[in-house]
C-alpha positions, -999 to +999 in steps of 0.1 A: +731+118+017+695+109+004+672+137+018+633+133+008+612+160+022+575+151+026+549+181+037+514+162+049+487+190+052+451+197+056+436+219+022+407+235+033+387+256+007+352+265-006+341+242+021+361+209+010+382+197+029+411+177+013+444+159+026+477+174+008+507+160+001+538+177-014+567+157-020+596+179-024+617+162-056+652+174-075+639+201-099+604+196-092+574+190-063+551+163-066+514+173-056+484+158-043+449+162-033+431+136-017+394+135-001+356+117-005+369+089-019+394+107-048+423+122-060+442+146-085+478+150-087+504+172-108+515+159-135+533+133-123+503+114-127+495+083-154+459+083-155+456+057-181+467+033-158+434+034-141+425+027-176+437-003-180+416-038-184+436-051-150+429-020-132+397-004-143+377-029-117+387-005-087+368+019-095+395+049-088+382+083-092+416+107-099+423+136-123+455+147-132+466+184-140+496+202-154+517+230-150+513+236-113+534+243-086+517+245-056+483+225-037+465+262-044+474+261-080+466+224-085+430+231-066+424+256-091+436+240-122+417+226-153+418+191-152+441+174-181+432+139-178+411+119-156+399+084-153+375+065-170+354+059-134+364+097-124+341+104-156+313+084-149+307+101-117+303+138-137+347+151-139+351+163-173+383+175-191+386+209-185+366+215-155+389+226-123+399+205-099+378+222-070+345+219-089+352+180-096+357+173-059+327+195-051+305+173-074+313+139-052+316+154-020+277+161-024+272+127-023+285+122+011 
């Protein structure tokens, strides 16, 4: 029997308010933050594919960090990798994910 269990949720904290997503998996929990026009995700994430010549044109804004378990964790993590467009509107390697999605949602 195939069982996929799928929790939809709203984050809200330090005044953002983000759409979650955990995706329960075998052995692990895929994780993601979405809101103002961007993501981040565990590291299930291949942000050089936004990198790509084909794809780069979209414009997607998403970071991708490691080693966390939960949506609280991931909202407070470093970020690992993000895309090339994610960087041209100010997220940086190493700064968490709350304070990237602070940064665009103040252009809202």
């Amino acid at each position: 029997m195939i069982k996929l269990e799928i929790k939809k949720s709203i984050f809200e904290k330090n005044g953002l308010v983000l759409e979650g997503l955990e995706v329960a998996l075998d052995r692990t929990t895929l994780l993601i933050l979405q809101g103002y026009g961007a993501f981040a995700m565990c590291g299930a994430l291949n942000v050089d594919i936004y990198n790509q010549p084909k794809m780069v044109d979209r414009k997607i804004i998403c970071a991708r960090a490691v080693g966390v378990k939960t949506l609280e964790e991931l909202f407070d993590a470093p970020i690992e990798a993000c895309s090339q467009f994610a960087q041209e509107v100010g997220w940086q390697i190493g700064m968490k994910i709350h304070e990237a999605f602070e940064k665009i949602s103040q252009k809202e």
